[in-house]
N, CA, C and O atoms as a Maestro MAE file, in Angstrom:
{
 s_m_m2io_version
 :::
 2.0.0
}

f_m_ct {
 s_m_title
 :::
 protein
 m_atom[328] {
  # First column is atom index #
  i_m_mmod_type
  r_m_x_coord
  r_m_y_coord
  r_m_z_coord
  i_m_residue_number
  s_m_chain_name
  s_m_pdb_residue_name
  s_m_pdb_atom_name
  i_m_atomic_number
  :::
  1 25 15.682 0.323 0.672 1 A "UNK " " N  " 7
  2 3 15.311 1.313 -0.315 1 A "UNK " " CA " 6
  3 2 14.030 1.991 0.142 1 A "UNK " " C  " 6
  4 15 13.216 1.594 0.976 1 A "UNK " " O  " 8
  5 25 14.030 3.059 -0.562 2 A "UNK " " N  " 7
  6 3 12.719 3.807 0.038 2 A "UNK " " CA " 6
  7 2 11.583 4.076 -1.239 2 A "UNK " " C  " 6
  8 15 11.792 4.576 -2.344 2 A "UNK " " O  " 8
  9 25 10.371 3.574 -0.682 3 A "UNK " " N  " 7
  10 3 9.300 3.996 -1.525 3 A "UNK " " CA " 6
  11 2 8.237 4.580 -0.846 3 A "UNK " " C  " 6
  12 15 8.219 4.658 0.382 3 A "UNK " " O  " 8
  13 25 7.177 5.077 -1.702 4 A "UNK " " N  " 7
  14 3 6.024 6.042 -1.190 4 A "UNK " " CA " 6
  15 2 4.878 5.009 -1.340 4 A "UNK " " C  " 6
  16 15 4.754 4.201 -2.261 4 A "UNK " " O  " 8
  17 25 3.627 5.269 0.297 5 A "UNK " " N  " 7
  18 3 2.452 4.051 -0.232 5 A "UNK " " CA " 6
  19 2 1.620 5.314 -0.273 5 A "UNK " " C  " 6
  20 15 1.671 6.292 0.472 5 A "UNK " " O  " 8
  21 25 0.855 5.072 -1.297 6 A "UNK " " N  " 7
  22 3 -0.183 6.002 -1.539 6 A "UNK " " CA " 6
  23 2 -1.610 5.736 -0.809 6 A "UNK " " C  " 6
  24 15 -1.958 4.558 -0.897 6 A "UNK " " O  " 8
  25 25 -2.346 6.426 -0.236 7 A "UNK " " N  " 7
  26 3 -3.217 5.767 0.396 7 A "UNK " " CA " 6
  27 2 -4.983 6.334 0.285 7 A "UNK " " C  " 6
  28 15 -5.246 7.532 0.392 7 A "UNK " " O  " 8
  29 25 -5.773 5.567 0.122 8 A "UNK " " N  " 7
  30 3 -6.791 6.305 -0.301 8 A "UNK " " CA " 6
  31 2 -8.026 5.525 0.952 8 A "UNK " " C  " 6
  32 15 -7.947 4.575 1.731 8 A "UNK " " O  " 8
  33 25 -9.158 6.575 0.584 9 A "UNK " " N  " 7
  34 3 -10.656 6.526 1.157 9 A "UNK " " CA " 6
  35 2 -10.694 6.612 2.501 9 A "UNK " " C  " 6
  36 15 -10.770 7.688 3.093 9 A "UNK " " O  " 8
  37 25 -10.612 4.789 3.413 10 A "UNK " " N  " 7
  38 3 -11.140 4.854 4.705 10 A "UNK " " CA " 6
  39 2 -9.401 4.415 5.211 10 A "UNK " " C  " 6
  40 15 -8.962 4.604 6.346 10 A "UNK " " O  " 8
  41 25 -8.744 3.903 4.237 11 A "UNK " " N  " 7
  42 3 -7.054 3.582 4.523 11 A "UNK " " CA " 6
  43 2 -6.523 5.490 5.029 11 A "UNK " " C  " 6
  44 15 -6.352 6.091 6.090 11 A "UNK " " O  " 8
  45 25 -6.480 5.653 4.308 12 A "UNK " " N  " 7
  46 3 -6.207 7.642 4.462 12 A "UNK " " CA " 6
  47 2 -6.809 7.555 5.972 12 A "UNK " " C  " 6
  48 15 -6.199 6.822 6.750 12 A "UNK " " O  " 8
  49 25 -7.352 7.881 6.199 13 A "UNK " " N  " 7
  50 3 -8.425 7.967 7.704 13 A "UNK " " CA " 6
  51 2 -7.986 7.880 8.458 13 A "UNK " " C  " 6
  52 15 -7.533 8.678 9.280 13 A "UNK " " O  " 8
  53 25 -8.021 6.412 8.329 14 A "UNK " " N  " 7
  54 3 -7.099 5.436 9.640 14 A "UNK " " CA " 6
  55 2 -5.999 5.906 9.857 14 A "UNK " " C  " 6
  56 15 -5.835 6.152 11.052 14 A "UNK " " O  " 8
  57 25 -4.793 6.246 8.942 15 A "UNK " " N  " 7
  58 3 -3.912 6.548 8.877 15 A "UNK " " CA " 6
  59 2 -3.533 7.910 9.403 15 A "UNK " " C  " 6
  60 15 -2.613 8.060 10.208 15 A "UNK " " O  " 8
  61 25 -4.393 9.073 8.846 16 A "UNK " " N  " 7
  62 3 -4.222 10.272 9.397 16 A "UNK " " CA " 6
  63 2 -3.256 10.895 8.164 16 A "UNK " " C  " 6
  64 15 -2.746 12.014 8.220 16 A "UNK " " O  " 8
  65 25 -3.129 10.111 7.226 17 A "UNK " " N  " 7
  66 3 -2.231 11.066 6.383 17 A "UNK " " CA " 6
  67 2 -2.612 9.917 4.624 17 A "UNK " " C  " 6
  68 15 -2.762 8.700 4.516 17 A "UNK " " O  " 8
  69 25 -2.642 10.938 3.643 18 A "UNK " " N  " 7
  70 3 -2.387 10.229 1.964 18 A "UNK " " CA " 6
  71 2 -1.134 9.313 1.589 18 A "UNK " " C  " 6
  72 15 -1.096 8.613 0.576 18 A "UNK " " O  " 8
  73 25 -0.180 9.401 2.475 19 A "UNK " " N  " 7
  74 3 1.193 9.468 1.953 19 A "UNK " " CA " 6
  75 2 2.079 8.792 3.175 19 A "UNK " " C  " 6
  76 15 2.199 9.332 4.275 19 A "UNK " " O  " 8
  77 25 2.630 7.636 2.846 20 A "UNK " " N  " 7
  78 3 3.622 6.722 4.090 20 A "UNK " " CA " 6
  79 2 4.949 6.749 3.070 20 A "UNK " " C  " 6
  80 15 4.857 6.170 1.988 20 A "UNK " " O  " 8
  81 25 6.211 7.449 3.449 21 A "UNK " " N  " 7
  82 3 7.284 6.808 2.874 21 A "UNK " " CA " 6
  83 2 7.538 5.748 3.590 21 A "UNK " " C  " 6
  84 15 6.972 5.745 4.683 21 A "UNK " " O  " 8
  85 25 8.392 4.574 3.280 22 A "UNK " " N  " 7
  86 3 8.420 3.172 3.611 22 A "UNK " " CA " 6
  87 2 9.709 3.332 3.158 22 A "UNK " " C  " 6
  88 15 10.104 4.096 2.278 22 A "UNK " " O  " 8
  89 25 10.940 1.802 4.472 23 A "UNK " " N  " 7
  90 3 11.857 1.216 3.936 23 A "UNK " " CA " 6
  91 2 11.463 0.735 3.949 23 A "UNK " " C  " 6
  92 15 10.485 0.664 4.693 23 A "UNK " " O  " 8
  93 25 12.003 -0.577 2.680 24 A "UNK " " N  " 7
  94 3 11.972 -1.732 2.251 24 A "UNK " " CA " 6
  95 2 13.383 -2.105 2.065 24 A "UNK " " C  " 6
  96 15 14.303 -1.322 1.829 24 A "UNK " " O  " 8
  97 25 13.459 -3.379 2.195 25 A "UNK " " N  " 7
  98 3 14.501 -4.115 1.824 25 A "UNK " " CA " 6
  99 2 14.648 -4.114 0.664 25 A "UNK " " C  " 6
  100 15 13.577 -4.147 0.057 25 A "UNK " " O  " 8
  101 25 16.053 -4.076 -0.317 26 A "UNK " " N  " 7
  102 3 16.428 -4.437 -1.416 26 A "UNK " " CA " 6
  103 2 15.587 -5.385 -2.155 26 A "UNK " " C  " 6
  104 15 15.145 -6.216 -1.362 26 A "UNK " " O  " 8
  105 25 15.215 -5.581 -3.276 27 A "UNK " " N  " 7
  106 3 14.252 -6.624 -3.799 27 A "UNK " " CA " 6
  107 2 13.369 -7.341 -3.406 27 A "UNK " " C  " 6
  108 15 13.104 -8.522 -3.631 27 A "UNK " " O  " 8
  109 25 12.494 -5.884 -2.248 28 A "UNK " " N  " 7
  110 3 11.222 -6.280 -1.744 28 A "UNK " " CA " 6
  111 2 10.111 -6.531 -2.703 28 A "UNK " " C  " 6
  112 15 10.061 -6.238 -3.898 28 A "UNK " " O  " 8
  113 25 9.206 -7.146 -1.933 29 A "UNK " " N  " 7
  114 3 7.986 -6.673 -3.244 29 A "UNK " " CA " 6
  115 2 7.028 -6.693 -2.315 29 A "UNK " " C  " 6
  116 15 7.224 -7.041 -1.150 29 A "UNK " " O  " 8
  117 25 5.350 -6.117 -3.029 30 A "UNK " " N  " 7
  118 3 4.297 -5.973 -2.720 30 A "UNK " " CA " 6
  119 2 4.084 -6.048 -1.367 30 A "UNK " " C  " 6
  120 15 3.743 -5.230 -0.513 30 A "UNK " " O  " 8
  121 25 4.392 -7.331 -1.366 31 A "UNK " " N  " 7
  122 3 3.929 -8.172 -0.006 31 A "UNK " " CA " 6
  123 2 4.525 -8.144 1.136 31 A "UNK " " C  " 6
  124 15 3.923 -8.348 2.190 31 A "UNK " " O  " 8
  125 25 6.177 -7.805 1.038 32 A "UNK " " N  " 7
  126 3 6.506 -7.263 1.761 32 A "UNK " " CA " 6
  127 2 6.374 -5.905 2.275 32 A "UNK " " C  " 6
  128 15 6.399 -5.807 3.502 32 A "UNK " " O  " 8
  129 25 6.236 -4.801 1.570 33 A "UNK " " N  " 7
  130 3 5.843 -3.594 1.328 33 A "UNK " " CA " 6
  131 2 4.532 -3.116 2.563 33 A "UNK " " C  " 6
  132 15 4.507 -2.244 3.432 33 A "UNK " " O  " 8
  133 25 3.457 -4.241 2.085 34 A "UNK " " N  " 7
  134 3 1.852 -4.227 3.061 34 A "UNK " " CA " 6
  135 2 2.339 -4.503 4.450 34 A "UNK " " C  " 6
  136 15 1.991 -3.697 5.313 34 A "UNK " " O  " 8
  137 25 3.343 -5.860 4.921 35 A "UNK " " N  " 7
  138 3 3.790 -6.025 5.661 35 A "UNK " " CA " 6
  139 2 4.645 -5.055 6.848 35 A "UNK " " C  " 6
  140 15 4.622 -5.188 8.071 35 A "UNK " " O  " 8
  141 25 5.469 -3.948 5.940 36 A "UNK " " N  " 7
  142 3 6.246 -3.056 6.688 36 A "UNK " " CA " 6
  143 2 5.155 -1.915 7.221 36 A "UNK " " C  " 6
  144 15 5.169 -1.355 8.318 36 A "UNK " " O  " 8
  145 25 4.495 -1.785 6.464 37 A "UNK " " N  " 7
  146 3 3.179 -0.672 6.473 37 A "UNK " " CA " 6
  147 2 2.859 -1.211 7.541 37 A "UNK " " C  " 6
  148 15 3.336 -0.733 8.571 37 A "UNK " " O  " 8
  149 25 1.919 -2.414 7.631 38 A "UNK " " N  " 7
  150 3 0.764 -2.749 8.711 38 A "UNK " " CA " 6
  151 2 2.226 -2.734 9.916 38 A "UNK " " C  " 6
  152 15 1.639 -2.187 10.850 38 A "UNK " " O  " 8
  153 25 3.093 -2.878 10.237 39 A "UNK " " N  " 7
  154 3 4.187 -3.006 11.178 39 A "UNK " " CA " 6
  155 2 4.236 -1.073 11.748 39 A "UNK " " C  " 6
  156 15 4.257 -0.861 12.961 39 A "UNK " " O  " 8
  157 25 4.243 -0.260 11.090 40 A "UNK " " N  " 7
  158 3 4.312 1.209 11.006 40 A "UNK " " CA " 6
  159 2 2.763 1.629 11.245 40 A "UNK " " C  " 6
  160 15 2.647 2.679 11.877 40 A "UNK " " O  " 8
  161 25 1.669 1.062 10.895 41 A "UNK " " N  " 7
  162 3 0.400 1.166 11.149 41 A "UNK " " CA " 6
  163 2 -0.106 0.395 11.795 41 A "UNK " " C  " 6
  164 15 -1.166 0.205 11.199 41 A "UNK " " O  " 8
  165 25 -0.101 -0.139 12.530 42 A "UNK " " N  " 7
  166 3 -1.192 -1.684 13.186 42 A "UNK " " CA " 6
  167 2 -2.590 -1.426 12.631 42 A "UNK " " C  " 6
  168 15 -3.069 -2.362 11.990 42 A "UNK " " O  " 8
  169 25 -3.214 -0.495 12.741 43 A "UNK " " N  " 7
  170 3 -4.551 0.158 13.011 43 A "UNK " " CA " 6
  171 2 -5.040 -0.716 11.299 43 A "UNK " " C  " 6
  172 15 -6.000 -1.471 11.148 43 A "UNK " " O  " 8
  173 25 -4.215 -0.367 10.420 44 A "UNK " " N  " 7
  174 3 -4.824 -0.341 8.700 44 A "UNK " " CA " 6
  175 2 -4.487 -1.957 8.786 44 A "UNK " " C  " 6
  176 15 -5.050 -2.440 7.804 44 A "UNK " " O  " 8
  177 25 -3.736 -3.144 9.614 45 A "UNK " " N  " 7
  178 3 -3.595 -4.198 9.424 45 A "UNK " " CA " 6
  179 2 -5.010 -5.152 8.437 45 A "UNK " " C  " 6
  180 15 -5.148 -5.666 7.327 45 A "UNK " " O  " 8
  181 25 -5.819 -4.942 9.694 46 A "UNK " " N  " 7
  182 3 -7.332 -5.903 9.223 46 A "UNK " " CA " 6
  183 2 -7.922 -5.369 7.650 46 A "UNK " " C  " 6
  184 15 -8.750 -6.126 7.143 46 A "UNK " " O  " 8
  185 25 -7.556 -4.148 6.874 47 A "UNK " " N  " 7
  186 3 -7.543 -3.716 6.302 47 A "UNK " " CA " 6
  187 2 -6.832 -4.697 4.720 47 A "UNK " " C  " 6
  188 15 -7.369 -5.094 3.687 47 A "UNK " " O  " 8
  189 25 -5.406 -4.767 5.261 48 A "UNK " " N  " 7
  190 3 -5.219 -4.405 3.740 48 A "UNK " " CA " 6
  191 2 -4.795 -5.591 3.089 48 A "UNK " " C  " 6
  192 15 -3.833 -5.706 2.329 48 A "UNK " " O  " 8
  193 25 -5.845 -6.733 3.566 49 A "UNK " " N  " 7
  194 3 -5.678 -8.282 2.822 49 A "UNK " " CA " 6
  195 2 -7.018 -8.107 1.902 49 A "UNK " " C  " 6
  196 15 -7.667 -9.132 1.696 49 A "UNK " " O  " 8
  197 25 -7.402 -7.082 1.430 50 A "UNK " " N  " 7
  198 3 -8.658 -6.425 1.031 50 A "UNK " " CA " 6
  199 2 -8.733 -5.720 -0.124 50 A "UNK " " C  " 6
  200 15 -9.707 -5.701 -0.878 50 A "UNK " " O  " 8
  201 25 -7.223 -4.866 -0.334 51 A "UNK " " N  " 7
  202 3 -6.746 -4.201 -0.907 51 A "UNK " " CA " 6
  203 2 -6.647 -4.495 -2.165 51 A "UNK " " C  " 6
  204 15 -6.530 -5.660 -2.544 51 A "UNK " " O  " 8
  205 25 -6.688 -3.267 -3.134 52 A "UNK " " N  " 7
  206 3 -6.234 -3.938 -4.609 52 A "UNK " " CA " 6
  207 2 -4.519 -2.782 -4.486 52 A "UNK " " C  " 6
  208 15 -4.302 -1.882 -3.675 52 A "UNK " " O  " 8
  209 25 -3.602 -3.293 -5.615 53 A "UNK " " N  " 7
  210 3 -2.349 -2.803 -5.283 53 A "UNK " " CA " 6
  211 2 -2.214 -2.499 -6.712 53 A "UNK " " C  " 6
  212 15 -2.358 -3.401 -7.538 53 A "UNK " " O  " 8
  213 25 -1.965 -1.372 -7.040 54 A "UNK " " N  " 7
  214 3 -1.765 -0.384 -8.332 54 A "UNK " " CA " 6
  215 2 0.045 -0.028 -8.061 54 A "UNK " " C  " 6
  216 15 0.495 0.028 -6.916 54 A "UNK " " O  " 8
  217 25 0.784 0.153 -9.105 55 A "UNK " " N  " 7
  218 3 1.932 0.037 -8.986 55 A "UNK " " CA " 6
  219 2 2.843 0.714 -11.056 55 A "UNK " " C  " 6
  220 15 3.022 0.030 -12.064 55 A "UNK " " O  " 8
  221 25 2.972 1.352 -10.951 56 A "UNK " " N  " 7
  222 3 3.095 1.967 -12.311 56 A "UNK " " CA " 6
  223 2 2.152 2.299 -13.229 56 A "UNK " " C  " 6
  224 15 2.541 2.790 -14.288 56 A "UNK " " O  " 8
  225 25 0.744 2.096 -13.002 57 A "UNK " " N  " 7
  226 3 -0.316 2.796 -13.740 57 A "UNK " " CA " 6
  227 2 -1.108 1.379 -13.721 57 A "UNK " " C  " 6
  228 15 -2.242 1.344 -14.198 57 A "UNK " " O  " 8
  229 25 -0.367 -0.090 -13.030 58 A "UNK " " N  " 7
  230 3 -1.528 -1.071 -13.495 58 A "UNK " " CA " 6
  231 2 -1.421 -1.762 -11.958 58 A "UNK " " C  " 6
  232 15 -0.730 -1.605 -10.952 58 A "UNK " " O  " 8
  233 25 -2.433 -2.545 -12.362 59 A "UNK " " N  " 7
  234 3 -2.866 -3.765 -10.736 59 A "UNK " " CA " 6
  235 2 -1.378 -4.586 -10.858 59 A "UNK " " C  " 6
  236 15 -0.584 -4.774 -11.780 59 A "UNK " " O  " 8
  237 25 -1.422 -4.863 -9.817 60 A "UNK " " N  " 7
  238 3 -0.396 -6.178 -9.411 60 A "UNK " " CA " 6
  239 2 -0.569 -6.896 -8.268 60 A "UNK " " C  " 6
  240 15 -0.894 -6.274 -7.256 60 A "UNK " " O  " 8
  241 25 -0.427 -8.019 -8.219 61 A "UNK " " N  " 7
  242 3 -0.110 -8.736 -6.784 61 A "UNK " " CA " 6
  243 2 0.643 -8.411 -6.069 61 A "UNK " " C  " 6
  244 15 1.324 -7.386 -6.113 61 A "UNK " " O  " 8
  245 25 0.634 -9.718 -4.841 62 A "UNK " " N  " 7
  246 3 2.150 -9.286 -4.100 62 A "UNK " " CA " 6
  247 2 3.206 -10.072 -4.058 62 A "UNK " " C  " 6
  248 15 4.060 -10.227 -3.185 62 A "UNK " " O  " 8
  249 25 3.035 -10.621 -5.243 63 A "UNK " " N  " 7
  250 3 4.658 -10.885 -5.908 63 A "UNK " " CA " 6
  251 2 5.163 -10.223 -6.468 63 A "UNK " " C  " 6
  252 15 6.221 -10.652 -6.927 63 A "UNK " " O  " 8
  253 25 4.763 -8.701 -6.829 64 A "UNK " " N  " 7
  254 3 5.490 -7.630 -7.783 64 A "UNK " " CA " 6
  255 2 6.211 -6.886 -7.290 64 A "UNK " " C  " 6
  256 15 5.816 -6.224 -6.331 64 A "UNK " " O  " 8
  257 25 7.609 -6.735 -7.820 65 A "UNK " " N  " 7
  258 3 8.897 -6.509 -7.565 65 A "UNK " " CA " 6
  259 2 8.922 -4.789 -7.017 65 A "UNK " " C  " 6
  260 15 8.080 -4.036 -7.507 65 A "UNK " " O  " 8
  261 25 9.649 -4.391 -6.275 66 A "UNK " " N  " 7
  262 3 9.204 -2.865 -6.060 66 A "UNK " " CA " 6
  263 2 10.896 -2.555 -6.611 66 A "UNK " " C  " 6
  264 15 11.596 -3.435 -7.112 66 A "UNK " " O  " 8
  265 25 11.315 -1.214 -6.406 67 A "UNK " " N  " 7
  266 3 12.617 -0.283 -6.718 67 A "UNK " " CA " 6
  267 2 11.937 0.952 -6.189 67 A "UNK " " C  " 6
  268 15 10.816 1.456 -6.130 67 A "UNK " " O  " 8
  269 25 13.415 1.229 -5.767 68 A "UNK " " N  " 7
  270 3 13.564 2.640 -5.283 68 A "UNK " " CA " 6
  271 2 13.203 3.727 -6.192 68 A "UNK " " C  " 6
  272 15 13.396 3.977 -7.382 68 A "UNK " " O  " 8
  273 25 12.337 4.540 -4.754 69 A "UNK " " N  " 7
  274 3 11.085 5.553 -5.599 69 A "UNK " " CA " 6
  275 2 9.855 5.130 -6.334 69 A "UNK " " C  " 6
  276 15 9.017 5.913 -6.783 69 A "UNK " " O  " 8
  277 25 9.816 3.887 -6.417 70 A "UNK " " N  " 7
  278 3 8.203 3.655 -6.531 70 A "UNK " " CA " 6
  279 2 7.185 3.782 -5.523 70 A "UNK " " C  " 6
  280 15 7.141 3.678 -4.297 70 A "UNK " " O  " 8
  281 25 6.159 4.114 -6.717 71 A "UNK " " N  " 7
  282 3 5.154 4.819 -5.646 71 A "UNK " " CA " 6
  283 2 3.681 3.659 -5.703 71 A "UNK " " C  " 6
  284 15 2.830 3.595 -6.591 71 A "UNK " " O  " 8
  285 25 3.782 2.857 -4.455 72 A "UNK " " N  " 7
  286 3 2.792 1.880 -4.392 72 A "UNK " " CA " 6
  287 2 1.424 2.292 -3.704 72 A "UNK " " C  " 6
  288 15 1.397 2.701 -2.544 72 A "UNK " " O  " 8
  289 25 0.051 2.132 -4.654 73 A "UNK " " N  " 7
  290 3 -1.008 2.855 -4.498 73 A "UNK " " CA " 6
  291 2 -1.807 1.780 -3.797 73 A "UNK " " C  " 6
  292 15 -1.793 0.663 -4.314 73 A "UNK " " O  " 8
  293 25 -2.602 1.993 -2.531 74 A "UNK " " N  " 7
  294 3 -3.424 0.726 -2.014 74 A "UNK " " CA " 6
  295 2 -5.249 1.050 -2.091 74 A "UNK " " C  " 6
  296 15 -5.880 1.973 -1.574 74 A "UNK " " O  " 8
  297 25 -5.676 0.041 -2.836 75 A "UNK " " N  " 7
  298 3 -7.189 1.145 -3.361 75 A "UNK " " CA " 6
  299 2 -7.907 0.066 -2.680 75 A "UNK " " C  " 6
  300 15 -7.673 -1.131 -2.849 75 A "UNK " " O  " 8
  301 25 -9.022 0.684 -1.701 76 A "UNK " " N  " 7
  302 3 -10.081 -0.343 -0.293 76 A "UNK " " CA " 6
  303 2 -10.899 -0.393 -1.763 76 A "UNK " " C  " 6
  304 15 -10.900 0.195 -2.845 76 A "UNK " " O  " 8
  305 25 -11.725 -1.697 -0.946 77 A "UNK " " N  " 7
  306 3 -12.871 -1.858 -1.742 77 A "UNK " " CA " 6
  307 2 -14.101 -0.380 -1.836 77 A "UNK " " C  " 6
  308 15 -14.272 0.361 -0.868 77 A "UNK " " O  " 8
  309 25 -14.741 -0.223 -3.002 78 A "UNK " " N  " 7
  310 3 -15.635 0.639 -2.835 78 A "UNK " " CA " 6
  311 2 -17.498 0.037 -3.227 78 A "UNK " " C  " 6
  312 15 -17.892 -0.921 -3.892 78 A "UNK " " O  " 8
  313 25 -18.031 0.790 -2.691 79 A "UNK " " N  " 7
  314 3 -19.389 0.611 -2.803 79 A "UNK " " CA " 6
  315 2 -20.221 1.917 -2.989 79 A "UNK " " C  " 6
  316 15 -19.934 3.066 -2.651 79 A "UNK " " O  " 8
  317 25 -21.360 1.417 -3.636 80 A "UNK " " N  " 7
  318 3 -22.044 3.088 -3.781 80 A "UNK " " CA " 6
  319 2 -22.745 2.686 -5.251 80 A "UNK " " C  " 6
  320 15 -22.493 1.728 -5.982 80 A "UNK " " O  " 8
  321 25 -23.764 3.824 -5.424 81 A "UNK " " N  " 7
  322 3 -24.554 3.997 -7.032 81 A "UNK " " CA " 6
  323 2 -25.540 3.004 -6.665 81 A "UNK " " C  " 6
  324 15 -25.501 2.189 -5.743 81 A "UNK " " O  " 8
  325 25 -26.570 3.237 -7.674 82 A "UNK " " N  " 7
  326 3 -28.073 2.555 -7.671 82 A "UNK " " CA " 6
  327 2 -28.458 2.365 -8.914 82 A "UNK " " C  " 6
  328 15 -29.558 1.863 -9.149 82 A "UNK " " O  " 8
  :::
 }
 m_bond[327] {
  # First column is bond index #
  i_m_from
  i_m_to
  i_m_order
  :::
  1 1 2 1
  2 2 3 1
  3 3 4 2
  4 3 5 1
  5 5 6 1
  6 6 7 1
  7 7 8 2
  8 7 9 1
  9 9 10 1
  10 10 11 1
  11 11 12 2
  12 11 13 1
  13 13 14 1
  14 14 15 1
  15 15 16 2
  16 15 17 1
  17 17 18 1
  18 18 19 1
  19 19 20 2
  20 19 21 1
  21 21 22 1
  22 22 23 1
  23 23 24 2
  24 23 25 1
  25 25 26 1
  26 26 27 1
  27 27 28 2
  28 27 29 1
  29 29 30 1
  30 30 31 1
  31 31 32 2
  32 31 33 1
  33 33 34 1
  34 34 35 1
  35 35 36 2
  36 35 37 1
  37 37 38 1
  38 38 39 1
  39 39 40 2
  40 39 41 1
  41 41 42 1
  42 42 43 1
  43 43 44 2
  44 43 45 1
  45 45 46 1
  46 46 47 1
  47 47 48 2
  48 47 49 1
  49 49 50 1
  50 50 51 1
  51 51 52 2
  52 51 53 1
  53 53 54 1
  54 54 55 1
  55 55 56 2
  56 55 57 1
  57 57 58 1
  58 58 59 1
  59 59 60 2
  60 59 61 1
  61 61 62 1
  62 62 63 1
  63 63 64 2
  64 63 65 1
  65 65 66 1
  66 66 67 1
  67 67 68 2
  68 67 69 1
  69 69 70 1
  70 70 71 1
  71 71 72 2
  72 71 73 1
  73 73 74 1
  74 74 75 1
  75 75 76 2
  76 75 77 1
  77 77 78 1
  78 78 79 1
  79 79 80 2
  80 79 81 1
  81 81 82 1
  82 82 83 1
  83 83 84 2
  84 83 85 1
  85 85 86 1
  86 86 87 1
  87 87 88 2
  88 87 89 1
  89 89 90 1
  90 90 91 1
  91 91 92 2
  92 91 93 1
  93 93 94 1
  94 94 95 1
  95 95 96 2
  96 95 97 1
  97 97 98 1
  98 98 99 1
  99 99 100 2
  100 99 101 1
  101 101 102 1
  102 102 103 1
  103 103 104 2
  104 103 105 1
  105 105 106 1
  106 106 107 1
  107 107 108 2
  108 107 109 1
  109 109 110 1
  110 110 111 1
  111 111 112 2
  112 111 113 1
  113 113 114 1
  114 114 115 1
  115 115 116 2
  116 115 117 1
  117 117 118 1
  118 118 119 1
  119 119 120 2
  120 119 121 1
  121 121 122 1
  122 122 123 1
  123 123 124 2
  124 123 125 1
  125 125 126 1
  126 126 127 1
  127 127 128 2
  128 127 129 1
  129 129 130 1
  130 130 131 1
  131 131 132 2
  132 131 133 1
  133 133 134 1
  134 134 135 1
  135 135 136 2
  136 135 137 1
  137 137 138 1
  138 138 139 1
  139 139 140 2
  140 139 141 1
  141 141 142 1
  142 142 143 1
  143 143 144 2
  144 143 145 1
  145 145 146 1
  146 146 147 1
  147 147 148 2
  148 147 149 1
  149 149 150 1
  150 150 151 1
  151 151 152 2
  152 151 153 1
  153 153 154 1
  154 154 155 1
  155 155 156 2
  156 155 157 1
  157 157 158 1
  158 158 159 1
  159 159 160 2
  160 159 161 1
  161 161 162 1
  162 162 163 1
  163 163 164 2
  164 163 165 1
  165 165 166 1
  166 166 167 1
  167 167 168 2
  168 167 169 1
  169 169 170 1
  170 170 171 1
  171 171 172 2
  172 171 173 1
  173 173 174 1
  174 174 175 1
  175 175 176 2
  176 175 177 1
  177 177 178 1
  178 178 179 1
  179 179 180 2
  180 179 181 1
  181 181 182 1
  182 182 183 1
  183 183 184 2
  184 183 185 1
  185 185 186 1
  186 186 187 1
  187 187 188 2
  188 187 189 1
  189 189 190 1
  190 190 191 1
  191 191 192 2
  192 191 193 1
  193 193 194 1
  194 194 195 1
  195 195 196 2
  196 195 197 1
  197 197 198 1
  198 198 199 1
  199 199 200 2
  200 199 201 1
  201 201 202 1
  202 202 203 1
  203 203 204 2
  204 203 205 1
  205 205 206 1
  206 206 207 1
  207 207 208 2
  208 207 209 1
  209 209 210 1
  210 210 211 1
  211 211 212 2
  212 211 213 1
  213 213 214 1
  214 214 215 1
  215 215 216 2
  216 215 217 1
  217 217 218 1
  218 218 219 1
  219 219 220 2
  220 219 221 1
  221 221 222 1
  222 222 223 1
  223 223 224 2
  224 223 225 1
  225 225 226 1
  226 226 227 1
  227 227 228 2
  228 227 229 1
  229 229 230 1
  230 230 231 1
  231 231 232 2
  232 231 233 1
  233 233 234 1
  234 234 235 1
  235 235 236 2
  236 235 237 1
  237 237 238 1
  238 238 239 1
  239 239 240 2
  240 239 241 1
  241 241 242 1
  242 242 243 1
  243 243 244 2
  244 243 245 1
  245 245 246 1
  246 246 247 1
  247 247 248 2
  248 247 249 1
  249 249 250 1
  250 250 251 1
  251 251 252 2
  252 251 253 1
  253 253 254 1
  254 254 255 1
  255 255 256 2
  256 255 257 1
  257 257 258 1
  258 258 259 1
  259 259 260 2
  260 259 261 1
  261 261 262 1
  262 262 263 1
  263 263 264 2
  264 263 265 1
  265 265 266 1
  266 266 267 1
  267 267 268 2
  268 267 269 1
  269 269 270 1
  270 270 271 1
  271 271 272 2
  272 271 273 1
  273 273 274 1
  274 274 275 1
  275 275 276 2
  276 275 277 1
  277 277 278 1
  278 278 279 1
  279 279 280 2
  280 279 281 1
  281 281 282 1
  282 282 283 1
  283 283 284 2
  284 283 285 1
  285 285 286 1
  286 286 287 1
  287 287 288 2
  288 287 289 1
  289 289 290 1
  290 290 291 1
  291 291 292 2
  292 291 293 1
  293 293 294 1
  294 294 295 1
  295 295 296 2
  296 295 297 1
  297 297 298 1
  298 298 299 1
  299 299 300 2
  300 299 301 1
  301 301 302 1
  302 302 303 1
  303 303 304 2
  304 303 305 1
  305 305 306 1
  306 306 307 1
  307 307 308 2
  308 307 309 1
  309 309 310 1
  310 310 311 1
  311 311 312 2
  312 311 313 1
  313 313 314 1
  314 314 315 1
  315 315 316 2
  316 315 317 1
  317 317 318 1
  318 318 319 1
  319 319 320 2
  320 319 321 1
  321 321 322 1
  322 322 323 1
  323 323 324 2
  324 323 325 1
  325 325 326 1
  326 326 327 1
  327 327 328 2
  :::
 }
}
């Protein structure tokens, strides 16, 4: 099945693009999902055990179930303000 990883900050960068469509296997989830990515990216690997994973408007792990056309968001840690 195919889903979209959304990609933000220094992940975007690395990547060279906002936006990875991804196969996944039938009743992939999360974790597999990061897995196919870092396989399609090497570069974002060291990266995205770091990650928080947004997935229908809320956080989830990577036991959370994906379906076709979901759009899985990967948000780096941030820092900043005084």
């Amino acid at each position: 099945m195919r889903i979209q990883v959304k990609l933000f900050a220094l992940l975007r960068e690395i990547a060279g693009t906002d936006t990875v469509a991804l196969e996944v296997p039938e009743r992939a989830n999360t974790g597999q999902a990061l897995h196919e990515l870092s396989q399609h990216h090497p570069a974002l690997q060291p990266y995205l055990e770091n990650v928080r994973l947004a997935l229908k408007m809320d956080f989830v792990d990577e036991a959370a179930s994906l379906a076709e056309g979901d759009e899985l968001h990967l948000i780096p840690p941030v820092s900043g303000g005084t």
